[in-house]
C-alpha positions in Angstrom: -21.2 -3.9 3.0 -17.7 -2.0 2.7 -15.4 -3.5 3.5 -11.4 -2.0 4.0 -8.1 -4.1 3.3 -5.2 -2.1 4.8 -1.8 -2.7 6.1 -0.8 -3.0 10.1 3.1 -2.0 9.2 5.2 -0.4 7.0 3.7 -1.8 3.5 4.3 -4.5 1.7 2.8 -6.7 4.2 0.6 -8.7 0.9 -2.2 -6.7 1.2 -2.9 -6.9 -3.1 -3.3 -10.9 -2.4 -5.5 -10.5 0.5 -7.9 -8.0 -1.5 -7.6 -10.6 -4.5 -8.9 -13.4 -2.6 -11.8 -11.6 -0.9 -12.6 -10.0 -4.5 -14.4 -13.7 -5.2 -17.0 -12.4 -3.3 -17.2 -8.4 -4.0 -18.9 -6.4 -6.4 -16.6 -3.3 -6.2 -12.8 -2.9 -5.4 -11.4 0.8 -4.9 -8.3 2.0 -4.6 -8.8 5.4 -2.2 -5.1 7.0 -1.7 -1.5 6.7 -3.0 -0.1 6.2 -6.5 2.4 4.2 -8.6 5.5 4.6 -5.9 4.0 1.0 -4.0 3.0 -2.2 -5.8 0.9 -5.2 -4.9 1.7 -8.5 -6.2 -0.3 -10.8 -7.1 -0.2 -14.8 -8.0 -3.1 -16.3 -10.3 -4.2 -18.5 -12.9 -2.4 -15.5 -15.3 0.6 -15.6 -13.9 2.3 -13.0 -11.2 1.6 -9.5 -11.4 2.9 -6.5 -9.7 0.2 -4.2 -9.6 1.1 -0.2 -9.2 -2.2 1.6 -10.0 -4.8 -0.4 -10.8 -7.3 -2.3 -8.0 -6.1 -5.7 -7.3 -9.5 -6.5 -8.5 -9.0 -6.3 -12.2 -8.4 -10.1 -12.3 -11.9 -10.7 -11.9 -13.8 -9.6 -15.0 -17.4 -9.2 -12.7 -16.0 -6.5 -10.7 -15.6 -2.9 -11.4 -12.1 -1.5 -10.8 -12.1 2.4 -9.1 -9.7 4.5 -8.7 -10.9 6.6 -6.2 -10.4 10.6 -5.8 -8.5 10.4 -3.4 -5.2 8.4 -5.4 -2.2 10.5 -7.2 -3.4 9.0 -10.5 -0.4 8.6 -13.3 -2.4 8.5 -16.6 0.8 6.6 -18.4 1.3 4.1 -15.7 -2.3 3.2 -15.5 -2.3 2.7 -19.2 0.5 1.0 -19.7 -0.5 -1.4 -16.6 -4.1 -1.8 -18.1 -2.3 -3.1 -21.5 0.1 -5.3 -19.7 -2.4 -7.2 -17.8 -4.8 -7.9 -20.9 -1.9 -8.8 -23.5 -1.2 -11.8 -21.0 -5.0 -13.1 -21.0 -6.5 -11.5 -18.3 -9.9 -10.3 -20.0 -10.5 -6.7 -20.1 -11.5 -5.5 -16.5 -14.0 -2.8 -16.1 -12.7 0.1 -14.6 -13.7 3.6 -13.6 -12.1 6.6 -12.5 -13.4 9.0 -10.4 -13.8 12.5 -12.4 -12.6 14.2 -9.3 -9.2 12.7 -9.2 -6.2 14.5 -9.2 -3.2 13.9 -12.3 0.2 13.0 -11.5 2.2 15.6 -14.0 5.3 14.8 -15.8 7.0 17.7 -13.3 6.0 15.6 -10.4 8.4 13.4 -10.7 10.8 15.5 -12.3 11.0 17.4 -9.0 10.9 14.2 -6.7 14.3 13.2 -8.4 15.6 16.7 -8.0 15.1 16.6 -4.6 16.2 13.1 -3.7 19.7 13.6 -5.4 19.6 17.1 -3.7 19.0 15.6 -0.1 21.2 12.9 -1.2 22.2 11.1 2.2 19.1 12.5 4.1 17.0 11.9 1.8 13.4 10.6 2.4 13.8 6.9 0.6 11.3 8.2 -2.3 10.6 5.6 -5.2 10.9 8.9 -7.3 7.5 8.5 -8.6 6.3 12.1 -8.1 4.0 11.4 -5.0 4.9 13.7 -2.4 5.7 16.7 -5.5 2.0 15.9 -6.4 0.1 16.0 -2.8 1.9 19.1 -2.3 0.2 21.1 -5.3 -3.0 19.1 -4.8 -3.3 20.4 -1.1 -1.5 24.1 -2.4 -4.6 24.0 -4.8 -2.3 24.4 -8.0 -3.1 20.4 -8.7 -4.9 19.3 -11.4 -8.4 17.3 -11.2 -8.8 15.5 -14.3 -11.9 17.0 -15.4 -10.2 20.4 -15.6 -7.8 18.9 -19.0 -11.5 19.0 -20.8 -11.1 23.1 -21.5 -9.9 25.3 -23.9 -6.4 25.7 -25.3 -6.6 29.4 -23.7 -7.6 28.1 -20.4 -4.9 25.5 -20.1 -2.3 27.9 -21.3 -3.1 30.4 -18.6 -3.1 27.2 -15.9 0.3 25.8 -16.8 2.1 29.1 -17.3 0.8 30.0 -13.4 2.2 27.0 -12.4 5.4 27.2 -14.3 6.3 30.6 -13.0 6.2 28.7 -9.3 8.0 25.9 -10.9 10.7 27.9 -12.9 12.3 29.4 -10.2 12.7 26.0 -8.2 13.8 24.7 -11.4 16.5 27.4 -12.8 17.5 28.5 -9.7 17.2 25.9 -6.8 17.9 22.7 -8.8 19.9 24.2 -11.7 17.2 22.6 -14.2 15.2 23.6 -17.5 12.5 25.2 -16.8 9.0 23.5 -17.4 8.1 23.1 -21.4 4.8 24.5 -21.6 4.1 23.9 -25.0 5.3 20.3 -24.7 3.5 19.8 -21.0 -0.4 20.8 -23.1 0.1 18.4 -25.8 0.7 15.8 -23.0 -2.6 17.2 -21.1 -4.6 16.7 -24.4 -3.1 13.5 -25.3 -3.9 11.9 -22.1 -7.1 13.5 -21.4 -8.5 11.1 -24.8 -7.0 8.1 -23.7 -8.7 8.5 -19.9 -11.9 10.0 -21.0 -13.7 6.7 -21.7 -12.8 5.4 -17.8 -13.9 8.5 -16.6 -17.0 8.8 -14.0 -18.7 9.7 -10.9 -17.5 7.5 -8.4 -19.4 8.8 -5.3 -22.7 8.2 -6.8 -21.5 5.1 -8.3 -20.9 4.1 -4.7 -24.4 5.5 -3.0 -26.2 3.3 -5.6 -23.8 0.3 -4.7 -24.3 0.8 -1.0 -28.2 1.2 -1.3 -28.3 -2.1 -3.3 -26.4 -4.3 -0.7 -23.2 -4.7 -3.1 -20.1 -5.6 -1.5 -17.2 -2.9 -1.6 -13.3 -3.5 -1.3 -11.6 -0.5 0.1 -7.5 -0.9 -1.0 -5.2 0.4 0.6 -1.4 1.0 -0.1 1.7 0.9 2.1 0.4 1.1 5.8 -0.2 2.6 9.3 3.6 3.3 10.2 3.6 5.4 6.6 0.5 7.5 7.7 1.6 10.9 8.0 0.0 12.1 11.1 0.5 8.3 12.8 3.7 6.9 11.3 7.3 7.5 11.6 7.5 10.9 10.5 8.6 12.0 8.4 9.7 9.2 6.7 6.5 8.6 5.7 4.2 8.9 2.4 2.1 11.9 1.1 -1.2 10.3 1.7 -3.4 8.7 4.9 -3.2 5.0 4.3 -5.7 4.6 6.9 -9.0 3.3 6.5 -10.4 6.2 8.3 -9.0 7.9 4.9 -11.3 5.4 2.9 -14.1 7.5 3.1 -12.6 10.6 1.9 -10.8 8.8 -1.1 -13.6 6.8 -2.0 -16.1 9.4 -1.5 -18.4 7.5 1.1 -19.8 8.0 4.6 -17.5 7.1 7.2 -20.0 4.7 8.6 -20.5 2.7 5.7 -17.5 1.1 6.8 -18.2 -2.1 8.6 -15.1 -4.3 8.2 -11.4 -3.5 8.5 -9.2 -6.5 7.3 -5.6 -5.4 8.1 -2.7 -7.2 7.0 0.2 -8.0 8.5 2.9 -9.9 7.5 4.5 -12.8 9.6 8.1 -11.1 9.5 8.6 -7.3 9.5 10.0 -5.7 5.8 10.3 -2.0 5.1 11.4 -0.6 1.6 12.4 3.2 2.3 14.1 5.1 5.2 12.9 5.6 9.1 13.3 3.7 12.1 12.8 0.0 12.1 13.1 -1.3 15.7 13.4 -5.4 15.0 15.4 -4.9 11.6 18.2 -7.4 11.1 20.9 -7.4 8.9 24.2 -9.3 7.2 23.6 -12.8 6.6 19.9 -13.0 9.3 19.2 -10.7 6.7 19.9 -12.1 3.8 18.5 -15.2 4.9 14.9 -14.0 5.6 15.2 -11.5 2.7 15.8 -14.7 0.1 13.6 -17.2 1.7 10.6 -14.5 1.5 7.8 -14.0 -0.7 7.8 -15.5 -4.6 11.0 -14.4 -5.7 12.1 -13.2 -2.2 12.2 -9.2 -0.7 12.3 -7.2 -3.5 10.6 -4.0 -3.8 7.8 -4.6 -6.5 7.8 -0.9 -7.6 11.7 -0.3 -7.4 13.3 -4.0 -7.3 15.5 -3.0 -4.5 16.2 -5.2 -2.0 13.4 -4.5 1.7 14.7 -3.8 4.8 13.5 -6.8 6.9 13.5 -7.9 10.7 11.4 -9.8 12.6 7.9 -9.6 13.9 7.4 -6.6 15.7 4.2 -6.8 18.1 4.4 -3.5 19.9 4.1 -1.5 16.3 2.0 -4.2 15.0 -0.4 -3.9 17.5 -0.2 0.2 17.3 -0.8 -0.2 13.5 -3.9 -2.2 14.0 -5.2 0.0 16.4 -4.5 2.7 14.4 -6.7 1.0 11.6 -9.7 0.2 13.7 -9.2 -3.3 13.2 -11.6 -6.0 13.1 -9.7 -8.8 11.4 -6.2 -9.3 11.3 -4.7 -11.3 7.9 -1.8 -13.1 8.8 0.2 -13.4 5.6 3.3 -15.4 4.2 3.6 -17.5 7.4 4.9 -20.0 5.0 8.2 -18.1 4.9 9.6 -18.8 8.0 9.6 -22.8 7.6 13.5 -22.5 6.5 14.3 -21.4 10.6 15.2 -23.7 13.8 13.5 -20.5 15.9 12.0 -17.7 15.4 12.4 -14.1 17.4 8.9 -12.1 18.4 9.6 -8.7 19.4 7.1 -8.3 22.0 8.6 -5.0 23.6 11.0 -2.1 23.3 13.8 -1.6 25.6 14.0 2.9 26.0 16.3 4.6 28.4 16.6 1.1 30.4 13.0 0.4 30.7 10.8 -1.4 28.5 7.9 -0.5 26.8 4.7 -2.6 25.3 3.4 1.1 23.3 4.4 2.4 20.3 6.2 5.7 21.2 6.6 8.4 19.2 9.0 8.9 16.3 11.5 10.8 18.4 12.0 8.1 20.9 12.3 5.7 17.9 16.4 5.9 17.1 16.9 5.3 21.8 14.5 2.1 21.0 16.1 -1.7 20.9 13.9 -4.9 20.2 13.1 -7.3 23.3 12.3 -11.1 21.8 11.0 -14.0 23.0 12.0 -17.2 21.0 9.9 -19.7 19.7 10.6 -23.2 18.3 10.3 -23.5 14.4 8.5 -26.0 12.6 10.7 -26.8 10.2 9.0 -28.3 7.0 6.5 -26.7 4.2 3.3 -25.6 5.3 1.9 -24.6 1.9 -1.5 -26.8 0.5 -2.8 -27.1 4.2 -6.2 -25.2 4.3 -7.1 -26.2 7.7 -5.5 -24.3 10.7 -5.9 -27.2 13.2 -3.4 -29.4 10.6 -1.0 -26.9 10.6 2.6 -28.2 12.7 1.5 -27.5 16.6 4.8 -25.2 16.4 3.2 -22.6 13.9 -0.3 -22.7 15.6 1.9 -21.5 18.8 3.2 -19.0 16.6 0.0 -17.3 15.5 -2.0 -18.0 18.6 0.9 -16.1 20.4 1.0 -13.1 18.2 -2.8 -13.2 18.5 -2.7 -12.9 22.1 -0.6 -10.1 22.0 -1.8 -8.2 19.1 -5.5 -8.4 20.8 -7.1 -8.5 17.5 -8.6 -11.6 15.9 -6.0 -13.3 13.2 -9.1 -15.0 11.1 -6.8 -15.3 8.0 -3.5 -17.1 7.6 -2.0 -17.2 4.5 0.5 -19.8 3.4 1.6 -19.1 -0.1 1.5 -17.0 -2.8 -1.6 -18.4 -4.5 -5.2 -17.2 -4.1 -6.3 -20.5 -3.2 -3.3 -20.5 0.0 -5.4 -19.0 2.5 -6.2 -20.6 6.1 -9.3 -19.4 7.1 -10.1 -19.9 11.2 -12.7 -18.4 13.6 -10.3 -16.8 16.1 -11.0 -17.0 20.1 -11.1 -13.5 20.0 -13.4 -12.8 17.2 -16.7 -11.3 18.7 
């Protein structure tokens, strides 16, 4: 079975911890889109990891680790990721990467940090990681798939100085910049091509074979539906479709391989970037929430800065699982809120002097103000329960009402930052 773990909201919404825990029972886990600019962060018997490239599965030495074709793969990250996690006794994972994925080049980022400071206060809210640089020359076709660093010096010389004489000018004359190195960029290319080379593989027919032999697959997905760039809040949104439609493309498999979409959402709202954010709060609410959340509280795991937060949104929530063709809903770090007396839902938007239940379009966003309905906190530390019929009668209200409006089963509740702090509960609405 293939299974997909996505995100409901804006990202962040614990999606690597969610993919850990079902990885006890999977044989595959494949990243299928994104890069290094989102982390997940993970809590184990190792320690806590913020994961940027690698699967969220590489904790668990029976599964093999993919990352997929359709991911903006950054050689030096991944490598310097794969030697973290092994110098602090994780045993060596096993890991493939699809021959068909595209590199992340030194210029990528380069350019994403020339045009950040460029935009300056319009900017897009980029991690600077070279992501949208690199989707743009992967869909321009002057990427580079990995297999194409395995050719001659002559070959590779006429490739980068093609792309350098696009590059130049944008360099020189748009950013004021050196122009690209092309001596200094093929030694990189041949360095990193050795290091790679013994990951490297053929992921789609690494996957038929898996499917055909009844192995469990774990889709992972980064960021989420409000970042897709045909769904979300364009266009301050990512490079690459974090739906699990997108799965099959990234992964290489047949769309209806896909029987099960586990999408996460988190039991507050948090944003890292710009773009409209109906139920954000801010000054002290903010701080508040922002502190009492998470292991360590809302800090970006890729950039440390601090995420936007604001409460439970269910009108985008509800879009966003829509969105994902959702068939389970993972309600994550409910544990948070145990600090508060009440707590807001957002269960509508107020536009023009009206209110509204659907997601609108980005446009309307900015006109858009939260409608809440209160509910009673419960006041004490949830964590260690692991049945949901022991949790306080004020959190089961909680969940049961975001259920109900959601209209998508919540059939895991997590309530702490360990593996083992998962609620699992056969929802009224689960078919």
């Amino acid at each position: 079975m293939v299974k997909a773990v996505v995100g409901a909201n804006w990202g962040d919404e614990g999606k690597g911890k969610i993919t850990d825990t079902l990885a006890d029972d999977a044989d595959v886990v494949i990243r299928f889109q994104g890069g290094a600019n989102a982390g997940h962060t993970i809590v184990n018997e190792y320690g806590k990891f913020a994961l940027h490239t690698m699967p969220s599965g590489v904790f668990h030495p029976s599964i093999m680790n993919i990352i997929g074709n359709g991911v903006a793969f950054d050689i030096e990250k991944f490598m310097a990721e794969l030697d973290d996690v092994t110098s602090k006794g994780v045993p060596v994972p096993q890991i493939m990467v699809s021959d068909r994925v595209q590199v992340l080049m030194p210029y990528h980022v380069t350019f994403d940090s020339l045009e950040e400071a460029r935009l300056a206060g319009k900017s897009f809210g980029s991690t600077k990681s070279g992501i949208a640089p690199f989707y743009s020359d992967k869909y321009a076709k002057i990427g580079w798939q990995i297999n194409e660093f395995y050719q001659s010096d002559e070959v590779l010389r006429e490739k980068i100085a093609r792309i350098a004489a696009i590059k130049d000018t944008m360099l020189v004359h748009l950013y004021d910049a050196d122009p690209i190195d092309q001596e200094a960029l093929l030694t990189w290319i041949k360095e990193m091509r050795d290091r790679v080379k013994p990951y490297l593989g053929n992921v789609s027919l690494y996957l038929d074979r898996a499917i055909r032999e009844n192995k469990t697959i774990l889709l992972e997905g980064q960021l989420g539906t409000m970042k897709d760039p045909d769904h979300g809040i364009y266009p301050m949104v990512t490079s690459s479709s974090p739906l699990a439609a997108y799965g099959a493309i990234g992964a290489g498999i047949p769309p209806y391989e896909i029987k099960k979409i586990v999408v996460v959402s988190k039991a507050y709202s948090s944003a890292v970037g710009a773009g409209e954010f109906v139920s954000e709060i801010f000054g002290d609410e903010a701080s508040s929430l922002r502190n009492h959340g998470g292991d360590g509280g809302e800090y970006g795991a890729t950039t440390g800065r601090p995420r936007r937060v604001g409460w439970y949104d269910c009108v985008a929530s509800k879009y966003g699982c829509r969105l994902q063709g959702c068939t389970d809903v993972a309600f994550t770090v409910l544990d948070d809120l145990g600090y508060l007396d009440q707590i807001p839902v957002c269960v509508a938007y107020e536009l023009d002097g009206r209110q509204i239940r659907e997601f609108p379009v980005t446009k309307d966003l900015s006109r858009c103000r939260p409608v809440y309905q209160y509910f009673k906190g419960w006041k004490c530390d949830i964590r260690g329960i692991k049945n949901f019929e022991d949790l306080p009668k004020e959190a089961r209200d909680y969940v049961n009402f975001i259920e109900a409006e959601l209209g998508y089963p919540i059939t895991m509740v997590s309530n702490g930052p360990a593996r083992e702090d998962i609620i699992y509960r056969q929802s009224p609405l689960k078919k």
